[in-house]
C-alpha positions as CSV (number, residue, x, y, z in Angstrom):
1,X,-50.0,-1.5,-18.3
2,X,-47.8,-3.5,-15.9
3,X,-45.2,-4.2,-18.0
4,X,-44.8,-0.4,-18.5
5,X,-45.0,0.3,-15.1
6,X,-42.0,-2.1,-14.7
7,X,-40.2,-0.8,-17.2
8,X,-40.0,2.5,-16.1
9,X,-39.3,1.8,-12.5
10,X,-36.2,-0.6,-13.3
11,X,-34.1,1.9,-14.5
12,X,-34.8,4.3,-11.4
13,X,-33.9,1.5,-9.4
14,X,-30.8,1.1,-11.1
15,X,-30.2,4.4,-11.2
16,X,-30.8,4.6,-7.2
17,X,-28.3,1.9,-6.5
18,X,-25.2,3.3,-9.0
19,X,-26.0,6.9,-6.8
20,X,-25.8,4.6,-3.4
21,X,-22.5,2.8,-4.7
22,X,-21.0,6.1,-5.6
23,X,-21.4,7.5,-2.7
24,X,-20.4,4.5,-0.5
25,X,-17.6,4.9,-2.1
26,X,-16.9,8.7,-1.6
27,X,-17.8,7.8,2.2
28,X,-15.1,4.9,2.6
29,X,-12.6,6.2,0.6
30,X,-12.6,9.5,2.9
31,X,-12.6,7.1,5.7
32,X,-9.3,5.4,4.2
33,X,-7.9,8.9,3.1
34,X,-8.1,10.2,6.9
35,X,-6.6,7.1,7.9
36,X,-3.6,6.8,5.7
37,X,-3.0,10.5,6.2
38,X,-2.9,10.1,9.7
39,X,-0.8,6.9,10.0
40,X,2.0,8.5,7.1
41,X,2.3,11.1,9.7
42,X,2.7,9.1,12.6
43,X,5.4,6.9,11.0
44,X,6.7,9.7,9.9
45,X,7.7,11.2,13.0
46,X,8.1,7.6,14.3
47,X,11.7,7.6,11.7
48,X,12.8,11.1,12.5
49,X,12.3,10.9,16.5
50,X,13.9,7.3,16.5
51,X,16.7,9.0,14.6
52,X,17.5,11.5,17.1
53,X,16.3,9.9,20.1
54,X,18.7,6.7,19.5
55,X,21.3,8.5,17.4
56,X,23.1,7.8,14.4
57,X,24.5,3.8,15.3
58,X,21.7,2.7,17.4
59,X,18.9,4.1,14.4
60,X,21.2,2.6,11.8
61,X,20.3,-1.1,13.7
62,X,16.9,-0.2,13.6
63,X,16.4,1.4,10.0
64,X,18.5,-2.2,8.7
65,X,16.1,-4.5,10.9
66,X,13.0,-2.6,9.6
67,X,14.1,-2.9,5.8
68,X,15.3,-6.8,6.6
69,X,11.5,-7.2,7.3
70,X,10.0,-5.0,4.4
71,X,12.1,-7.8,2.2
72,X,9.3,-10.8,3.3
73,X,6.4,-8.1,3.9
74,X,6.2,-7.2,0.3
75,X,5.1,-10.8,-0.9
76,X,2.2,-10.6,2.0
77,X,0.4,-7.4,0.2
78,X,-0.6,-10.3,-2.2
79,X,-2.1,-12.6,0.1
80,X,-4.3,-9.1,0.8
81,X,-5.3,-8.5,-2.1
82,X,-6.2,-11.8,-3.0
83,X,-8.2,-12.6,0.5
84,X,-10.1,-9.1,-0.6
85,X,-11.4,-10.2,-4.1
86,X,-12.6,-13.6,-3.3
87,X,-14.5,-12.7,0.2
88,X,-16.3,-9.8,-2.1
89,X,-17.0,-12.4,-4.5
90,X,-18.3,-14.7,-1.5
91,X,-20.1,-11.4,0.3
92,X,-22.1,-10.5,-3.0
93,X,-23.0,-14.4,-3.6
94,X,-24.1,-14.0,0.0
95,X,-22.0,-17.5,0.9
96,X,-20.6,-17.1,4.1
97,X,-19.6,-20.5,4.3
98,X,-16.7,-20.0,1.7
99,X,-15.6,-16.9,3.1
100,X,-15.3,-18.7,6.7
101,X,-13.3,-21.9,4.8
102,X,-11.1,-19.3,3.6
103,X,-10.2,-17.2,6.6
104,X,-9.8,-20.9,7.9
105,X,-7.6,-22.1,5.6
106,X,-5.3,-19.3,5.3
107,X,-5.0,-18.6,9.0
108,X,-4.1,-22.1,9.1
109,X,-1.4,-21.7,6.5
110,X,0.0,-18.2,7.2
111,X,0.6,-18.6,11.2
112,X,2.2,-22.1,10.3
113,X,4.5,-19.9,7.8
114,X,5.3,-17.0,10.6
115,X,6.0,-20.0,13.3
116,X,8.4,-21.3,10.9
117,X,10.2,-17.7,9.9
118,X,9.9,-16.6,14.0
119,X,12.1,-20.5,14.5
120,X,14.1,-19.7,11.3
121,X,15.2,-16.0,13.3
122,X,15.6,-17.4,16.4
123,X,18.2,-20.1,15.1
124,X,20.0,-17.6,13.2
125,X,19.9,-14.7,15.1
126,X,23.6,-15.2,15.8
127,X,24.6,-15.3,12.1
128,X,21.7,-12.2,11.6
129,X,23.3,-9.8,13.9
130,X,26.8,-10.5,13.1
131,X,25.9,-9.9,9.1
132,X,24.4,-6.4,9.9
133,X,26.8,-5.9,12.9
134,X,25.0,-6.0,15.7
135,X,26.5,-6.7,18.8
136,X,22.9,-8.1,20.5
137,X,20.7,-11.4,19.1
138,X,18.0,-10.0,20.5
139,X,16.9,-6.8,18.5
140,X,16.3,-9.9,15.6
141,X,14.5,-12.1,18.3
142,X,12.3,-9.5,18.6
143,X,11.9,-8.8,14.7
144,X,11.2,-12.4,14.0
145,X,8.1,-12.1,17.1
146,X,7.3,-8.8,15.0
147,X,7.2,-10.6,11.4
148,X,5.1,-13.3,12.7
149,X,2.1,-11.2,13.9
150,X,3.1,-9.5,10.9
151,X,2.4,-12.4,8.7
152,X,-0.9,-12.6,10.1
153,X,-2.2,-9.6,9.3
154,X,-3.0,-9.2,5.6
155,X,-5.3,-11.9,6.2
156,X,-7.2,-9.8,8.8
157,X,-6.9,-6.6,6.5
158,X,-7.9,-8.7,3.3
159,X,-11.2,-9.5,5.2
160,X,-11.7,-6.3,6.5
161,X,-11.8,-5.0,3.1
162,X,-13.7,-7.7,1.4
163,X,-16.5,-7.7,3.8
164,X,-16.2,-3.9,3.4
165,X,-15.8,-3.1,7.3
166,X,-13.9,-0.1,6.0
167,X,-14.5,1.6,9.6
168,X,-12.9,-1.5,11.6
169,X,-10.4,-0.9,8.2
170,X,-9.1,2.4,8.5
171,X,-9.0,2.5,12.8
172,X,-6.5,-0.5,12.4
173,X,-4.3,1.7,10.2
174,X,-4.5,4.6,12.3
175,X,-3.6,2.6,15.3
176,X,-1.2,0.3,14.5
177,X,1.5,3.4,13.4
178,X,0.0,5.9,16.3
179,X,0.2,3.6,18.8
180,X,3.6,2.4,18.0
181,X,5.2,5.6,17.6
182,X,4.0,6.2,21.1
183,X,5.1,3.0,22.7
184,X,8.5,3.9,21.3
185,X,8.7,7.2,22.8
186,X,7.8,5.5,25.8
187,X,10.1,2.5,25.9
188,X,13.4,4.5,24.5
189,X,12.5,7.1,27.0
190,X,12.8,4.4,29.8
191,X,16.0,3.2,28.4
192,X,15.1,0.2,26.5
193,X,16.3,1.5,22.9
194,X,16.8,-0.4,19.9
195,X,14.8,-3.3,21.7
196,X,12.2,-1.1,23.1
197,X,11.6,0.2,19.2
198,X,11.3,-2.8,18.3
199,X,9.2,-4.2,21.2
200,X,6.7,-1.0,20.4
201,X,6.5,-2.8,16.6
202,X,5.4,-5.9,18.1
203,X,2.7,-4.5,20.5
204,X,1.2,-2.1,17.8
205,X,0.5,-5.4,15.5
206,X,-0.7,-7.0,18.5
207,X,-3.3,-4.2,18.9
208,X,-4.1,-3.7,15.7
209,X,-4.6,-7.7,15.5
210,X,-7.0,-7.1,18.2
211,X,-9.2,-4.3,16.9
212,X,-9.4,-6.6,13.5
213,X,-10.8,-9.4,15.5
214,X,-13.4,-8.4,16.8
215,X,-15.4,-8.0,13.7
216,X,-13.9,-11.1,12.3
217,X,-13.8,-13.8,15.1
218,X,-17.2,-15.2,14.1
219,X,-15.2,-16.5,11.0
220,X,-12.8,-19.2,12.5
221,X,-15.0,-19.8,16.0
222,X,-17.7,-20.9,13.6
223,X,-17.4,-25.0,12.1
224,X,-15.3,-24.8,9.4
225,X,-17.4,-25.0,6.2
226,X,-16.6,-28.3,3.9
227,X,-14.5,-27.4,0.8
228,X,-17.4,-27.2,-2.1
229,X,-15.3,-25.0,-4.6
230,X,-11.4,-25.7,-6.0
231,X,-8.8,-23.5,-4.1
232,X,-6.8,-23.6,-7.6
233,X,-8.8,-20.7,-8.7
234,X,-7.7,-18.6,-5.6
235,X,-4.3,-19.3,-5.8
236,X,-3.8,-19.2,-9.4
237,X,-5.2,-15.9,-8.6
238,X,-1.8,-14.9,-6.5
239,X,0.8,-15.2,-10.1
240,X,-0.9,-12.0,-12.0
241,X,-1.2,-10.1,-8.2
242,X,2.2,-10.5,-7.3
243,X,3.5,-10.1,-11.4
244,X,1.3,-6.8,-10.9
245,X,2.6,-5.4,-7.9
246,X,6.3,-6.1,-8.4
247,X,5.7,-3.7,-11.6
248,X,4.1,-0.9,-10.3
249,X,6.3,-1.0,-7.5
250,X,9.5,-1.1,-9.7
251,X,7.8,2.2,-11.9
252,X,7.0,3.6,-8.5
253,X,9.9,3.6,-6.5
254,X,13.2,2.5,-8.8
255,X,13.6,6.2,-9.7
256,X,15.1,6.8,-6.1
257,X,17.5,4.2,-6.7
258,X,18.9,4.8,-10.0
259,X,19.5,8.3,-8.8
260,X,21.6,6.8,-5.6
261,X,23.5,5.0,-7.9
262,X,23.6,7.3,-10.9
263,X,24.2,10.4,-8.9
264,X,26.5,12.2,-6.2
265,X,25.1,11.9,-2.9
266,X,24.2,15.5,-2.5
267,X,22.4,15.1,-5.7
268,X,21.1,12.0,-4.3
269,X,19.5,13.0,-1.2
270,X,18.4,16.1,-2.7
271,X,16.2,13.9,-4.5
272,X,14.9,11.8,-2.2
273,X,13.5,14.9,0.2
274,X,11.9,16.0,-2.8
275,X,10.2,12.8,-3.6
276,X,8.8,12.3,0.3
277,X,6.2,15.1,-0.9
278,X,6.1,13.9,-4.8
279,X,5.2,10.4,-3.4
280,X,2.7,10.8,-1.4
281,X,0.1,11.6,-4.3
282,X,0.0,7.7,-4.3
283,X,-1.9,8.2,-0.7
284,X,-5.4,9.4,-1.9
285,X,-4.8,7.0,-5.0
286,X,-4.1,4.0,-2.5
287,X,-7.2,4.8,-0.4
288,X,-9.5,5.2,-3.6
289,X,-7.9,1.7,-5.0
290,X,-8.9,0.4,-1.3
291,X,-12.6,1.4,-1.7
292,X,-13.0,0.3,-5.4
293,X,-11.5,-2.7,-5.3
294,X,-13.8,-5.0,-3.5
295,X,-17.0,-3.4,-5.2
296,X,-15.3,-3.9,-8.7
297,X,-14.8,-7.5,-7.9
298,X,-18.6,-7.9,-6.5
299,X,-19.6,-6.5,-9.6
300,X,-18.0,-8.0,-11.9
301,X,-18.4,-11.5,-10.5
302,X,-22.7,-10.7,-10.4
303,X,-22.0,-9.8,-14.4
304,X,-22.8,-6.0,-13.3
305,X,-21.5,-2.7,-15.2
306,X,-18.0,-1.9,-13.4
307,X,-16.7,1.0,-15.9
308,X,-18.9,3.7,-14.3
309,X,-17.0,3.0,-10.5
310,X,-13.7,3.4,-12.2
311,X,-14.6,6.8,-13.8
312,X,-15.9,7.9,-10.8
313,X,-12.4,7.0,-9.0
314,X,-10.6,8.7,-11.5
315,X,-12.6,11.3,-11.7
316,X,-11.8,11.5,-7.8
317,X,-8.3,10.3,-7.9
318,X,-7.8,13.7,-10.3
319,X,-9.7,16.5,-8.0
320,X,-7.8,15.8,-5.0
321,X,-4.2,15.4,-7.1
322,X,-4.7,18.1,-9.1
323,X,-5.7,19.9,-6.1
324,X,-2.1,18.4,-4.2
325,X,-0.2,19.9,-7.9
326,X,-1.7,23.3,-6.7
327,X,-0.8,23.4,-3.4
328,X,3.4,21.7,-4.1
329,X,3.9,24.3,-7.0
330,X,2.4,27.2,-4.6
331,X,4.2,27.1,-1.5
332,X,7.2,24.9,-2.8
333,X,9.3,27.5,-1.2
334,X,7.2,27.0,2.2
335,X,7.7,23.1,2.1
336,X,11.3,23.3,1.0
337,X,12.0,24.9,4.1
338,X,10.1,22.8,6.3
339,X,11.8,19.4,5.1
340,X,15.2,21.0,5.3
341,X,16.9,21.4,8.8
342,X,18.5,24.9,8.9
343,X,22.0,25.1,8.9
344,X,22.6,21.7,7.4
345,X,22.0,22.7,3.7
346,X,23.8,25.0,0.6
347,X,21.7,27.7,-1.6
348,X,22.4,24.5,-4.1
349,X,21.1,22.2,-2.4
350,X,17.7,24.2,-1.5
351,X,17.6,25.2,-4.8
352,X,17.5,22.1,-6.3
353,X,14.9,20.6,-3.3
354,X,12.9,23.7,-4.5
355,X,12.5,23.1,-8.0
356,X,12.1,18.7,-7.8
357,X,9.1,19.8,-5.0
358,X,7.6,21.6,-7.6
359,X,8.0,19.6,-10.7
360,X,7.9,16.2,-9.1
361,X,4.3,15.9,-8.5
362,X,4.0,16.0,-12.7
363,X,6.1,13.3,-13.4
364,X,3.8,10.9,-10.0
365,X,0.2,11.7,-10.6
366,X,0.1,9.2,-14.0
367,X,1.8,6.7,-11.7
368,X,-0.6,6.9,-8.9
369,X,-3.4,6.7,-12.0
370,X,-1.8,3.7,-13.1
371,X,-2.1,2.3,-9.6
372,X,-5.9,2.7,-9.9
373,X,-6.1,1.2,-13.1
374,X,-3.7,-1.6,-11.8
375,X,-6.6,-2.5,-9.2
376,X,-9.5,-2.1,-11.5
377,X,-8.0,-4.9,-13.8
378,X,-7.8,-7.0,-10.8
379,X,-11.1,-6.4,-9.5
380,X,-12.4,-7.5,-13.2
381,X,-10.1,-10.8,-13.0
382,X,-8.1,-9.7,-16.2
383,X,-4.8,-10.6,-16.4
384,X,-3.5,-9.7,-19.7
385,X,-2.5,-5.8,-18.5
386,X,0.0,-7.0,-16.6
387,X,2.1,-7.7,-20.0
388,X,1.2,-3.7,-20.7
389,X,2.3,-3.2,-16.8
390,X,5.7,-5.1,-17.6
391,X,6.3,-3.9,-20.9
392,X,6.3,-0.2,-19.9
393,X,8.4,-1.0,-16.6
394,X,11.4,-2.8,-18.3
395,X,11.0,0.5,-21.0
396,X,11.0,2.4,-17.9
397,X,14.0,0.4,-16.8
398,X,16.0,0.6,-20.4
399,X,15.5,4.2,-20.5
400,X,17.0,5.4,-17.5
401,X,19.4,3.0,-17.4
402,X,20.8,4.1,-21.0
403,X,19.9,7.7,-20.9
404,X,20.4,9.6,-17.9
405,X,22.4,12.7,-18.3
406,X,20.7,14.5,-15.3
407,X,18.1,13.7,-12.5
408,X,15.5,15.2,-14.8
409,X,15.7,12.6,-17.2
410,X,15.4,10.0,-14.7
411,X,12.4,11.9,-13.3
412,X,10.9,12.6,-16.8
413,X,11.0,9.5,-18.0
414,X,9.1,8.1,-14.8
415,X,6.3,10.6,-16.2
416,X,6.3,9.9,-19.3
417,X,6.0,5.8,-19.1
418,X,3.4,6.7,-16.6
419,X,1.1,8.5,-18.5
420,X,1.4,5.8,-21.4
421,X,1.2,2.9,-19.0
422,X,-2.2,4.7,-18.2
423,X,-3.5,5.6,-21.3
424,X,-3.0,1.8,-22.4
425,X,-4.7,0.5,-19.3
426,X,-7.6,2.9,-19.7
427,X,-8.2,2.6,-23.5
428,X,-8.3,-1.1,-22.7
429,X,-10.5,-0.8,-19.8
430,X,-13.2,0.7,-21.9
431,X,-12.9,-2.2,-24.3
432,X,-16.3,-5.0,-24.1
């Protein structure tokens, strides 16, 4: 009679607690969603009122410093990533001692790292400026003090997510691009410029490091707990992360590229308006990956069922894109005309802007799939996709490097490796 009883009340249990995981979430990846929506908006205008508010030369500094950075702040998304899994890992074995030698240890070794790059600037800032043409040292000063709160960060953001503080999570987003687009209006409006733009960078991160400490500060004021487990695990970790992430990002963004290089400039740019809209599909994508990821790796590490939360994030990943496809092929002419300044185009040119916005979402919604996928296999600890993830990219690469009669191809054949990068991925997801 008991066992009975017990049998019948397990799978209600479980059944409870795959409703409450769904629908945490549905709640944290709206949280995320807002958040990312807001801050593409705010650095959005942050590039187009820098542009006119500096003008052509002084923006042209600022646009090459910026992109100098992105070069060393690509390898940090990894060190996220990684930070994210194992403190999930840590959170659902209920160890808190691991998690806090961990935010120890990689403080330690990350604000060594931006102290070294922020000396490296500093004694080439001379040679820097001169290479980009800048007739001041100190815009690069400035970016080095900027890179090393910079460096800093994805380990606040990796335990932010891993702990699953997605609150603390998506207000540091928010505020680190709202508040420095309006300390740049502030500081260019007083006269400052290129170094107040810059000096607007380096008081957002410092803000946003601020908001991510308070949740976190328990972690490194805390003894730091004795090493019981081998690091070599975490960072072997860091080789199939950063093999993963230089794929996607190659499938993702190497179309806008080939076109530069492939195509007039007209042609060119004509592209790259269209693809500000076709890109940001990878927004709700990102902040469903975000959610998913740190559950997925909880999961999997207690031996739980993970398949069912990546069918419910693609399930939710295709609602709101397919609902995106709508609203770009709808009023394509609308948002044509609203990324094109009046005056400053031909009937060829909006013609062409017209037709990309309304095709290019197509070719991106398989990528941004691919980019959920891409997370799911991490969460699991598999590392064998990323040999799928490669394979299709250096097709991708072959493809439109030896066929490319027109921006269509380049564009279709971005679609196409998409949607058999994710079929692959999800067939082998669903594998024992």
């Amino acid at each position: 009679m008991n066992n009975t009883e017990e049998i019948q009340v397990v799978p209600e249990q479980g059944t409870a607690q795959k409703k409450c995981i769904k629908k945490s979430l549905m709640e944290h990846a709206g949280l995320l969603l807002v958040a990312t929506l807001v801050a593409g908006v705010a650095n959005y205008l942050f590039h187009i009122l820098m542009s006119r508010s500096l003008g052509t030369q002084n923006y042209g500094v600022l646009s090459s410093l910026i992109s100098l950075f992105m070069i060393f702040a690509f390898p940090l998304s990894t060190v996220q990533m990684v930070l994210t899994k194992y403190v999930a890992i840590y959170k659902g074995q209920n160890n808190e001692k691991q998690i806090r030698y961990l935010f120890s240890d990689f403080f330690k070794k990350l604000a060594i790292a931006g102290v070294v790059l922020l000396g490296l600037m500093i004694l080439f800032s001379g040679g820097i400026a001169n290479y980009l043409q800048i007739p001041l040292k100190e815009p690069v000063i400035l970016l080095g003090v900027f890179a090393f709160f910079s460096f800093l960060m994805p380990l606040m953001l990796g335990m932010l997510q891993g702990l699953e503080h997605f609150f603390y999570l998506s207000l540091n987003s928010a505020m680190a691009s709202v508040s420095k687009l309006v300390l740049a209006l502030l500081f260019v409006y007083m006269g400052f410029q290129v170094n107040g733009a810059l000096f607007a960078c380096v008081l957002s991160v410092g803000v946003t490091f601020l908001l991510a400490w308070l949740p976190l500060r328990k972690f490194l004021t805390m003894h730091t707990a004795e090493k019981n487990q081998s690091r070599r695990e975490v960072y072997q970790f860091f080789i199939p992360v950063f093999a993963a992430l230089c794929c996607f990002g190659l499938l993702a963004y190497q179309d806008i590229v080939l076109v530069k290089h492939w195509f007039s400039p007209l042609q060119a740019g004509a592209y790259a308006t269209a693809a500000l809209l076709g890109k940001a599909f990878l927004f709700p994508a990102q902040s469903l990956a975000m959610a998913m990821f740190p559950k997925v790796s909880q999961a999997h590490s207690k031996g739980e069922e993970t398949v069912g939360l990546l069918k419910h994030t693609l399930l939710l990943t295709a609602g709101v894109l397919g609902a995106g496809l709508i609203v770009m092929f709808t009023f394509s002419d609308l948002l044509t005309s609203l990324l094109l300044k009046k005056g400053s185009y031909t009937v060829e040119t909006y013609d062409l802007v017209f037709k990309l916005i309304r095709y290019y979402g197509f070719a991106f919604v398989p990528v941004s799939l691919v980019y959920i996928l891409t997370f799911y296999y991490l969460g699991c600890h598999k590392k064998r996709f990323v040999l799928v993830l490669a394979g299709v990219t250096v097709l991708f690469l072959g493809v439109t490097h030896f066929y490319h009669p027109t921006m269509w191809s380049v564009l279709i054949t971005m679609g196409a490796c998409g949607v058999l990068a994710s079929i692959l991925l999800l067939i082998g997801s669903l594998k024992k």
